[in-house]
Structures are given as C-alpha cells and as structure tokens.
C-alpha positions in Angstrom: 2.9 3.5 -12.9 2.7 7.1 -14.3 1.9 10.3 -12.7 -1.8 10.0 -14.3 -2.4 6.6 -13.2 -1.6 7.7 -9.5 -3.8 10.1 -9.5 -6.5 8.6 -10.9 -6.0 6.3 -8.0 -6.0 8.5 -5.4 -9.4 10.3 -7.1 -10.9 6.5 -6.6 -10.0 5.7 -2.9 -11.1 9.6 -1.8 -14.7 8.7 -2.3 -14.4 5.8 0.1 -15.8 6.8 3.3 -14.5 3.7 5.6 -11.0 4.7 5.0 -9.1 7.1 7.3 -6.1 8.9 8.0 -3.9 5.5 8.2 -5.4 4.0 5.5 -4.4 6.8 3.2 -0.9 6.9 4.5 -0.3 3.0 3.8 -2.1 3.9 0.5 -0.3 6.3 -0.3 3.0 4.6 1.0 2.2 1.6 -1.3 1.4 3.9 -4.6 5.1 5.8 -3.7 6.9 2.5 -4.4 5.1 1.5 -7.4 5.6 4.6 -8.5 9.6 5.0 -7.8 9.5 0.9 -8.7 7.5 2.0 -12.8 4.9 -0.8 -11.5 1.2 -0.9 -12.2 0.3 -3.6 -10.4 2.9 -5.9 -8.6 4.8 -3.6 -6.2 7.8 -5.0 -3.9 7.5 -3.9 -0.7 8.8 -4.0 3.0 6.7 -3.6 6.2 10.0 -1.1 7.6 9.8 0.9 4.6 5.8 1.0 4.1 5.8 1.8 8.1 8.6 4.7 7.9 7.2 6.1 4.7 3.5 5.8 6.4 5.0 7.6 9.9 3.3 4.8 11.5 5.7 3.6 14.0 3.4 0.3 15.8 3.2 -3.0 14.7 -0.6 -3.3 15.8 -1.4 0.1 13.7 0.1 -1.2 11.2 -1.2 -4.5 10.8 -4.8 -3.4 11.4 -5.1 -1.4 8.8 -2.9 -3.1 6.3 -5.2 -6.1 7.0 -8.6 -3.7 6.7 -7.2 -2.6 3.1 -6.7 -6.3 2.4 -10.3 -6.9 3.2 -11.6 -3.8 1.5 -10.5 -5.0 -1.8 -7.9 -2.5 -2.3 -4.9 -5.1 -2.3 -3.8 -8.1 -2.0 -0.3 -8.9 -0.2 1.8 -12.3 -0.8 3.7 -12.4 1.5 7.9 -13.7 1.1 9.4 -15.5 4.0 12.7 -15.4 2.3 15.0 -12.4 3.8 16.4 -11.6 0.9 13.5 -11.4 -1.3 10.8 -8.7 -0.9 7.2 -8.9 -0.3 4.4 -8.2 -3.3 1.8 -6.2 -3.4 -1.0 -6.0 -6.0 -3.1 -2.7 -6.3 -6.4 -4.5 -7.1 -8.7 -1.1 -7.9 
C-alpha cells in the first residue's frame, strides 16, 4: 500500500455517515499496518496491536466495532488460532 492508495481510502470511508470516532481509529489502525506491512489487501494483524495503536483499551469496545466494520463491508477478518501466526485482514473497499 502507497501513500496515494491510503488516502484515497480514507477520502472513501469520510463520506460514510454510520462510522464514528472508534471506527476511524480501528480504520485507521488497520491501514497503518498495511501500510508499514507494503500490503494492499491481506494485512497481518494483532487485536493488542490494533487496540494500542487505536487507544482503545476494552475488549467490548473493541469487539463492537471491529465486528460493525465487519458487517459494514469494510473488512473481512480470518481469524488464526495458532499463537505464533498472526491474524488477516482484508480491506474490502
């Protein structure tokens, strides 16, 4: 993922008037990794990390909305019940 790409991202999900505050921060948690990670699409991912880089610090915040974006159509999470593999997540916009 490029700087152009993440911003054209963003542009899309500012016009999307049932997100809020949290979603944008897991949002924009999400697009940091891919970025730092060069991925367009399938971006590995931690709930600790996603929560710390989102300043959420509760499992129910976090889960709510993380689930709400899932449902919205903005991702779609697999999850890995191995500990030492990560989690995907695929930007779907």
């Amino acid at each position: 993922m490029n700087l152009d790409e993440l911003l054209d991202y963003l542009a899309l999900i500012e016009k999307d008037n049932r997100l809020n505050v949290w979603h944008f921060a897991l949002l924009s948690a999400i697009l940091y990794l891919g970025y730092r990670q060069g991925q367009k699409k399938a971006i590995n991912v931690s709930r600790s990390k996603i929560m710390a880089l989102a300043h959420i610090h509760t499992l129910p915040t976090y889960h709510k909305y993380f689930k709400e974006l899932q449902i919205f159509g903005y991702i779609h999470y697999t999850p890995s019940y191995h500990p030492g593999y990560k989690s995907k997540v695929q930007l779907l916009i």
